[in-house]
N, CA, C and O atoms as CSV, one atom per row, in Angstrom:
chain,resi,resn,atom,element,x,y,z
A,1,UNK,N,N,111.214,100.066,151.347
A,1,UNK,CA,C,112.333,99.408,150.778
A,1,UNK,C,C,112.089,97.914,150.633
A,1,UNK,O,O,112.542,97.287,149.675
A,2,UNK,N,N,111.212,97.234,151.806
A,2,UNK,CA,C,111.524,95.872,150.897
A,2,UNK,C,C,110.151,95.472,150.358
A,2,UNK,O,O,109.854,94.277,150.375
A,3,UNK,N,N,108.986,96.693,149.712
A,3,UNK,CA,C,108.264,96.166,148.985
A,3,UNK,C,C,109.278,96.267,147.692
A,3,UNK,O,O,108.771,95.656,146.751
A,4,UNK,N,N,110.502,96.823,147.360
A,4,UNK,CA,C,111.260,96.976,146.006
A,4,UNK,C,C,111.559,95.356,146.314
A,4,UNK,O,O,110.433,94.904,146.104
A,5,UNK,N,N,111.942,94.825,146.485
A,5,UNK,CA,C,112.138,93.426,147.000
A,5,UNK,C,C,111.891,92.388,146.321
A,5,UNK,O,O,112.614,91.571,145.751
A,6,UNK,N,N,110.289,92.553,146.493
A,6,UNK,CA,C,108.983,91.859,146.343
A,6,UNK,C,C,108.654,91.717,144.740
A,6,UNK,O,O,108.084,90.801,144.146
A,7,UNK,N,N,109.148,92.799,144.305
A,7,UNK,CA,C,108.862,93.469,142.614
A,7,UNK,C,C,109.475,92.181,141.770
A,7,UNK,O,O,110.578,91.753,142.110
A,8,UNK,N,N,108.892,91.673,140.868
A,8,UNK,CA,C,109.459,90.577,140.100
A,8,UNK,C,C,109.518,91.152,138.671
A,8,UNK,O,O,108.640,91.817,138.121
A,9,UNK,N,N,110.778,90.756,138.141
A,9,UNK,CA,C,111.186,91.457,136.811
A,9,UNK,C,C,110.989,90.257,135.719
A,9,UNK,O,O,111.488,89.216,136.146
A,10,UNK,N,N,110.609,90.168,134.887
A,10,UNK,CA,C,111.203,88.991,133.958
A,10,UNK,C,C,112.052,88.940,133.639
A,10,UNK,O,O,112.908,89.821,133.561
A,11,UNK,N,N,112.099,87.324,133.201
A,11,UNK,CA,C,113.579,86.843,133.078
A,11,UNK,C,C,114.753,87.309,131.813
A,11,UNK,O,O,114.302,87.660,130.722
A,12,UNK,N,N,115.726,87.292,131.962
A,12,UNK,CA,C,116.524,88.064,131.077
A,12,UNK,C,C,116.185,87.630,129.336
A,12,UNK,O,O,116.378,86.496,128.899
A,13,UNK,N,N,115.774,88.524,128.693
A,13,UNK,CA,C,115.770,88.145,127.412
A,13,UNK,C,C,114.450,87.857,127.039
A,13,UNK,O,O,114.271,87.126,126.065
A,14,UNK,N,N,113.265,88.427,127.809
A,14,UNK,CA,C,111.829,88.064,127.860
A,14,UNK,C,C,111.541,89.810,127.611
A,14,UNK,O,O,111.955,90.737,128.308
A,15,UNK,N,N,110.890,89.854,126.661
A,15,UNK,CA,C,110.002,91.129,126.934
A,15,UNK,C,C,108.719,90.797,126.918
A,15,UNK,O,O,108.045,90.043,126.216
A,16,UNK,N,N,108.423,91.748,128.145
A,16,UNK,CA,C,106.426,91.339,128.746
A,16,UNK,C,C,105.713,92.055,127.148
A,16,UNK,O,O,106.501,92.569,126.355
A,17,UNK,N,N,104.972,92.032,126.988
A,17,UNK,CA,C,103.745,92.081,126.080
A,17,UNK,C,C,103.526,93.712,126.474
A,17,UNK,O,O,103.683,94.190,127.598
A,18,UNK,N,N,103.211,94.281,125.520
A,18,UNK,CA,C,103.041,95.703,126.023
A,18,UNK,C,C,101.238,95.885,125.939
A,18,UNK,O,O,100.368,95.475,125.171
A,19,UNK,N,N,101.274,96.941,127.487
A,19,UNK,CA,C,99.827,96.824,128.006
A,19,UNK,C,C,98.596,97.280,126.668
A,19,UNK,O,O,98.514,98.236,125.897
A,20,UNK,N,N,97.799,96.089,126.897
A,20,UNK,CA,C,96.601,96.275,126.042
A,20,UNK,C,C,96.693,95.314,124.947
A,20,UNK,O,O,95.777,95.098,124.154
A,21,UNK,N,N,97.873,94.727,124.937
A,21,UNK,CA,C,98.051,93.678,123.928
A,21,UNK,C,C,97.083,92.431,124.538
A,21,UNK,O,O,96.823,92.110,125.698
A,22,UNK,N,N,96.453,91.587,122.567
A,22,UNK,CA,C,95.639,90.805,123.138
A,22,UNK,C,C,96.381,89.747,124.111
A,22,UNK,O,O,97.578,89.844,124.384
A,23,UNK,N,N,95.765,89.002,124.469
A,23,UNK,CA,C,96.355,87.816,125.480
A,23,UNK,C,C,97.199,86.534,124.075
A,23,UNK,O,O,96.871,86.468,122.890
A,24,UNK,N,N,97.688,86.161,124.394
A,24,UNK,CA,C,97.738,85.075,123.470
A,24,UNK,C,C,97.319,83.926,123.670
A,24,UNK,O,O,96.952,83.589,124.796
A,25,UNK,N,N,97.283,82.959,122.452
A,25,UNK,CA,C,96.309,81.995,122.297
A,25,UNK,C,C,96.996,80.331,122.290
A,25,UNK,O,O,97.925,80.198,121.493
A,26,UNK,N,N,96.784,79.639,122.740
A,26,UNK,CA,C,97.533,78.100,122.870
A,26,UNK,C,C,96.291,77.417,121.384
A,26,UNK,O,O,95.223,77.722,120.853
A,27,UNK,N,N,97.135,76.593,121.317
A,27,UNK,CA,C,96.078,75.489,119.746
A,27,UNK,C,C,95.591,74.932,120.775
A,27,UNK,O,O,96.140,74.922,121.876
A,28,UNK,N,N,93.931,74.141,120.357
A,28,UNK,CA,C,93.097,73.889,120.922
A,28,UNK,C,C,93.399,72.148,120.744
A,28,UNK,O,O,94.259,71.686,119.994
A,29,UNK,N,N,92.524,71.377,121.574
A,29,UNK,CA,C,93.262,69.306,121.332
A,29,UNK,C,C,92.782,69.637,120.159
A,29,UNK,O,O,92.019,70.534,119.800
A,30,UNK,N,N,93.439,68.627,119.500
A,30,UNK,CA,C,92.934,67.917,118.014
A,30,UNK,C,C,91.687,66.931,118.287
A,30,UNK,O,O,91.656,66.009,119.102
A,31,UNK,N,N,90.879,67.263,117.592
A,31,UNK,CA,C,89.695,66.577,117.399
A,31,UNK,C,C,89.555,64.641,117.754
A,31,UNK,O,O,88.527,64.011,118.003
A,32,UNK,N,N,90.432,64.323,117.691
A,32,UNK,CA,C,90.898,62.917,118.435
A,32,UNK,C,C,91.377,62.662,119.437
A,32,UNK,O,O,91.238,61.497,119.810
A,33,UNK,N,N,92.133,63.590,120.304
A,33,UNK,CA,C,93.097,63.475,121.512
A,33,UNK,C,C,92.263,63.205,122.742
A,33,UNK,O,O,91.145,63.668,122.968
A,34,UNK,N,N,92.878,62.491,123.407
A,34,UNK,CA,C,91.735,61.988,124.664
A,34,UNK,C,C,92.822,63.438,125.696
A,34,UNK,O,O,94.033,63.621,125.573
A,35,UNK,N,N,91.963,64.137,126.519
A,35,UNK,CA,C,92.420,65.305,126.699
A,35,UNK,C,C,93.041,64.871,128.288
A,35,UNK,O,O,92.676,63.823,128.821
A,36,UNK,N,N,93.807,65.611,128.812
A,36,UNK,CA,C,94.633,65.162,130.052
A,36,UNK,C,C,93.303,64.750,131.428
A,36,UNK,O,O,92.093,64.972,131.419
A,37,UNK,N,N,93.907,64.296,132.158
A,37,UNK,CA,C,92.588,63.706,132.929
A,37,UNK,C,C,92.281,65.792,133.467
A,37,UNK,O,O,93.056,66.747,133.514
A,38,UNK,N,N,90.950,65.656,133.727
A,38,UNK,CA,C,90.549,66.854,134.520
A,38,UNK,C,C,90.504,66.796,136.304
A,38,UNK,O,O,90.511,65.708,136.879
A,39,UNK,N,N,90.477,67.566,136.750
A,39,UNK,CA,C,90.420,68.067,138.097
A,39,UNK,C,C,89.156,67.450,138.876
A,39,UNK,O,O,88.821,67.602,140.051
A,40,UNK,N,N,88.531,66.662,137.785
A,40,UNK,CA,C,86.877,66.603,138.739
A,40,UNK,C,C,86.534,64.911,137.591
A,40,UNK,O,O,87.156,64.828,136.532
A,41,UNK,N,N,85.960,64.242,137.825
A,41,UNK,CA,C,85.442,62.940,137.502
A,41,UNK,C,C,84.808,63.083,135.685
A,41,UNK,O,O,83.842,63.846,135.692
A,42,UNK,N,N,84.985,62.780,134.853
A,42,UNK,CA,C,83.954,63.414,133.483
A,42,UNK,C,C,84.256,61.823,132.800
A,42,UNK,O,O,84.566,61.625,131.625
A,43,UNK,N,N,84.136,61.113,133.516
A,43,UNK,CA,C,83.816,59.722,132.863
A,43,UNK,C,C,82.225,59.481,132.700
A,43,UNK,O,O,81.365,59.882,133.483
A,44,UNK,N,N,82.076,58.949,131.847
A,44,UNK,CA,C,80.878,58.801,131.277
A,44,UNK,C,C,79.796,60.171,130.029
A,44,UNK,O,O,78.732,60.121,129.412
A,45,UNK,N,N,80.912,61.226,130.240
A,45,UNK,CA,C,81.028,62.527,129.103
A,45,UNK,C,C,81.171,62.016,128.015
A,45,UNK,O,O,81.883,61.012,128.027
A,46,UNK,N,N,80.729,62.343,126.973
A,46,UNK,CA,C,81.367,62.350,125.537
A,46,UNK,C,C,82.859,63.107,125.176
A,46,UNK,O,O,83.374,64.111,125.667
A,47,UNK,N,N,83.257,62.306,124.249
A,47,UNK,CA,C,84.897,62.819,124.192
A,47,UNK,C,C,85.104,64.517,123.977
A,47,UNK,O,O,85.922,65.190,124.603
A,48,UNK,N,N,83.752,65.253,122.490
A,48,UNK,CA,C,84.247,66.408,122.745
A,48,UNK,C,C,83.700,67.379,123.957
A,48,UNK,O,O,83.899,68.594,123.958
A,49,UNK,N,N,83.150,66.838,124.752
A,49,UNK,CA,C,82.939,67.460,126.204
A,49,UNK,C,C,84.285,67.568,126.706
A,49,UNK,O,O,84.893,68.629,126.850
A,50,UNK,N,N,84.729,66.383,126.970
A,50,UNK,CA,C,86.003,66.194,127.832
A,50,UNK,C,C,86.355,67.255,127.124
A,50,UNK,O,O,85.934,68.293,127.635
A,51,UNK,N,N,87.206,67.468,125.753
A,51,UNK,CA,C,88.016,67.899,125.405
A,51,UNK,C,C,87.532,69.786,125.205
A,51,UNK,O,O,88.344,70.705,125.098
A,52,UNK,N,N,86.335,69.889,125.205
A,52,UNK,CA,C,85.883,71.468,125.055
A,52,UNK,C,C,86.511,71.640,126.863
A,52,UNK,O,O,87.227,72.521,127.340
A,53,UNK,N,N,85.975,70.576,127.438
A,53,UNK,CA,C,85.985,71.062,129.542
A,53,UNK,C,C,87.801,71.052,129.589
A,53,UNK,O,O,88.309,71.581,130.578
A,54,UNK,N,N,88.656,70.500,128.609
A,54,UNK,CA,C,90.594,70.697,129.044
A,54,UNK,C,C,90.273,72.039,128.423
A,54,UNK,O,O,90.286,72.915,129.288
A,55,UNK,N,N,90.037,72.417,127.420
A,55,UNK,CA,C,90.590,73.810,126.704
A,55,UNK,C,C,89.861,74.789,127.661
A,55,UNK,O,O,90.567,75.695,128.106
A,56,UNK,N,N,88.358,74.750,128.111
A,56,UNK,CA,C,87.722,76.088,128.863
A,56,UNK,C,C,89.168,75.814,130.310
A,56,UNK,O,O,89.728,76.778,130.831
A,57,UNK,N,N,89.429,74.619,130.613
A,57,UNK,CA,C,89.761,74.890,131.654
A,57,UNK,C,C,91.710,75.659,131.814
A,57,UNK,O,O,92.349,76.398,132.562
A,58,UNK,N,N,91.905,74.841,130.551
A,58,UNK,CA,C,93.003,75.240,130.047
A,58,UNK,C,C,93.039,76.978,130.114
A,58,UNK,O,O,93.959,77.650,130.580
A,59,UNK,N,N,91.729,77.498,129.492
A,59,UNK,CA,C,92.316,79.162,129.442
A,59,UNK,C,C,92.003,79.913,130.448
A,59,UNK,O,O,92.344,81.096,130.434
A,60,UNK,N,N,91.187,79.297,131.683
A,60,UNK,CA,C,91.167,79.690,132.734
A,60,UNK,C,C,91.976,79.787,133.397
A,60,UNK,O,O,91.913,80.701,134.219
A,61,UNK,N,N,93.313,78.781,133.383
A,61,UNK,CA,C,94.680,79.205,133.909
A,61,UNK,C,C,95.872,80.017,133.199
A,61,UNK,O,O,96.825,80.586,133.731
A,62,UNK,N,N,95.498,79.890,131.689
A,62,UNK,CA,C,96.343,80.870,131.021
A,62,UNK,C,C,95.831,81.763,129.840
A,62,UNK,O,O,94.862,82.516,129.741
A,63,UNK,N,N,97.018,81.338,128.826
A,63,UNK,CA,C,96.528,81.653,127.701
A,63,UNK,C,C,95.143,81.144,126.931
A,63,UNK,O,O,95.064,80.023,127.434
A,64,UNK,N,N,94.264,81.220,126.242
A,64,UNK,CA,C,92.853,81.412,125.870
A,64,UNK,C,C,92.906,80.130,124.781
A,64,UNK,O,O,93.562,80.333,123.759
A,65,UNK,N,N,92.299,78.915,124.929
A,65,UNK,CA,C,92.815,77.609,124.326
A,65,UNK,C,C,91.191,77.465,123.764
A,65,UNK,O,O,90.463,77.388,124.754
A,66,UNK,N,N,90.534,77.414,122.710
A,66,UNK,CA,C,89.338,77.569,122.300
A,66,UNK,C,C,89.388,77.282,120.631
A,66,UNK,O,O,89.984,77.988,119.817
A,67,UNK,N,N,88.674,76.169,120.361
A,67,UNK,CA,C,88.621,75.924,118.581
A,67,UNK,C,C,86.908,76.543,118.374
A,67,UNK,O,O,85.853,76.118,118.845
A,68,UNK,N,N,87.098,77.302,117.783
A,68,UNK,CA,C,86.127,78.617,117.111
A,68,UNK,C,C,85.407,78.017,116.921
A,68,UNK,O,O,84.349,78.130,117.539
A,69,UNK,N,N,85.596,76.997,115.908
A,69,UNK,CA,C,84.464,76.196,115.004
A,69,UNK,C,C,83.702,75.226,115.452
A,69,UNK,O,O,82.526,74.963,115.200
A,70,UNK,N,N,84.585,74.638,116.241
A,70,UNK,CA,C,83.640,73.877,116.993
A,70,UNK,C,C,82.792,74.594,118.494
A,70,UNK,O,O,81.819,74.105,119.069
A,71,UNK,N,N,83.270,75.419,118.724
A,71,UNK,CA,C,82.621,76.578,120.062
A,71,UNK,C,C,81.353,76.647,119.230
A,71,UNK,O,O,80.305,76.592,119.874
A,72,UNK,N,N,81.259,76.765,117.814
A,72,UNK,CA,C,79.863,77.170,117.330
A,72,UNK,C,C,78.987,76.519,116.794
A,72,UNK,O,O,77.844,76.702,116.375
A,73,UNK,N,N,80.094,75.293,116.912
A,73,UNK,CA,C,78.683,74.219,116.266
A,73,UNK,C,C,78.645,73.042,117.114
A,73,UNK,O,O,77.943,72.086,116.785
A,74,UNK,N,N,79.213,73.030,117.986
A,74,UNK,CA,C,79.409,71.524,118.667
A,74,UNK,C,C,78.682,71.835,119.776
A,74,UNK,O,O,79.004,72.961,120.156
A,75,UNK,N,N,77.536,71.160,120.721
A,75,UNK,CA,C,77.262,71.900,121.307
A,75,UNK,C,C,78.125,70.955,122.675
A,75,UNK,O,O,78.259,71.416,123.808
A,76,UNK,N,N,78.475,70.001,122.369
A,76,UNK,CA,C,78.623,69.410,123.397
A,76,UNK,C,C,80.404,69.817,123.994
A,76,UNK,O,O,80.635,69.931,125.198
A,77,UNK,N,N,81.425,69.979,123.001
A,77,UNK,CA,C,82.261,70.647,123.151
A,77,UNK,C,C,81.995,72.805,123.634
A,77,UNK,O,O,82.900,73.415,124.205
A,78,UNK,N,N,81.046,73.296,123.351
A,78,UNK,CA,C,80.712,74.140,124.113
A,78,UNK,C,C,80.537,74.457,125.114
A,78,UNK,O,O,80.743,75.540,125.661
A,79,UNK,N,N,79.929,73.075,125.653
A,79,UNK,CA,C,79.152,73.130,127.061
A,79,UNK,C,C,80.404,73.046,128.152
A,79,UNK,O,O,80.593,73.738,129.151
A,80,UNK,N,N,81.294,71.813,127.538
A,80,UNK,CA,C,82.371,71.205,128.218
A,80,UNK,C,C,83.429,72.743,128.471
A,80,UNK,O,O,83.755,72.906,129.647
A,81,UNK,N,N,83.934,73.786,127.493
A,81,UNK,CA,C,84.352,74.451,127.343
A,81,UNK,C,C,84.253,76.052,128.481
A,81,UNK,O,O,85.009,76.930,128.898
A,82,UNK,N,N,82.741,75.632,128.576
A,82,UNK,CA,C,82.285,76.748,129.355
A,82,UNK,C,C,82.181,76.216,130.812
A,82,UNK,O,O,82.456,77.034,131.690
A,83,UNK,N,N,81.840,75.022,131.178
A,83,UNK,CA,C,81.977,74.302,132.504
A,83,UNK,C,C,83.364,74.377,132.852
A,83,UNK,O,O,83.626,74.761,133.992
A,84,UNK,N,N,84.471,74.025,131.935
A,84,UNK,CA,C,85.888,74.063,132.108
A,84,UNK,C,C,86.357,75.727,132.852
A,84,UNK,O,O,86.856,76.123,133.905
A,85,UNK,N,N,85.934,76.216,131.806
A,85,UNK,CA,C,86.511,77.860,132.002
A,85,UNK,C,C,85.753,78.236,133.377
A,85,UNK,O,O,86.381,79.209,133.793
A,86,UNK,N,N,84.625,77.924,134.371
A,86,UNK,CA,C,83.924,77.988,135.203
A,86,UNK,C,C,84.429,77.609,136.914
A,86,UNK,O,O,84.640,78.165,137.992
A,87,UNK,N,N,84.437,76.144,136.201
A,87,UNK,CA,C,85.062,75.167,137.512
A,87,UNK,C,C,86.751,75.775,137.556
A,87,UNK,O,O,87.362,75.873,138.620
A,88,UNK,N,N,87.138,76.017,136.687
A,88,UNK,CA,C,88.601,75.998,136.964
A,88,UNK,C,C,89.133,76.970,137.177
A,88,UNK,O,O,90.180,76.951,137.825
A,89,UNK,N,N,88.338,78.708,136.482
A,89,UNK,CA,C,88.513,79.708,137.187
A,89,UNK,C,C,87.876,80.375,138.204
A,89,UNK,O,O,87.874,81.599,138.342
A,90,UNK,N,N,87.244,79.439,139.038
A,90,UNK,CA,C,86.617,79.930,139.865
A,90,UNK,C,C,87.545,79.772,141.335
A,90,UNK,O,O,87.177,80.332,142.367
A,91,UNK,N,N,88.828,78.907,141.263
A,91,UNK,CA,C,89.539,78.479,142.372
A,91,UNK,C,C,90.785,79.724,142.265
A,91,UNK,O,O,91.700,79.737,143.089
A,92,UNK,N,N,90.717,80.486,141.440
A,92,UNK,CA,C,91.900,81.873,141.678
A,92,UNK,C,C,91.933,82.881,142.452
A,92,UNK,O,O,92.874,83.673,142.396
């Protein structure tokens, strides 16, 4: 009885995503935005590092925050992207 308790419902007027649905997706910074400070020191990075290392780290806590185009051609926003998604889901 009081694992029924424990059970968390969403909130009224929310329907959950039905299972198998993809995850959804947040817009990635704009190509100019100096990205929120990170969790760990990245001064002296290039800007789209910083900003690939907010979005990897960004979808490591949620929804999947990733600009395609630059994932494939930038390498330096790649790198940042995949260090992000690394360092930041590795603390869950």
């Amino acid at each position: 009885m009081l694992l029924a308790a424990c059970a968390s419902a969403p909130p009224p007027g929310v329907t959950p995503p039905p299972a198998g649905a993809p995850a959804p997706q947040a817009p990635p910074l704009p190509r100019t935005a100096e990205p929120p400070p990170p969790p760990v020191n990245l001064s002296g990075f290039p800007l789209p590092y910083r900003q690939g290392y907010a979005d990897g780290c960004a979808s490591a806590r949620g929804a999947e925050r990733k600009d395609a185009t630059r994932f494939s051609a930038d390498g330096n926003y790649r790198t940042g992207w995949q260090d992000g998604l690394w360092q930041c889901g590795k603390k869950k």
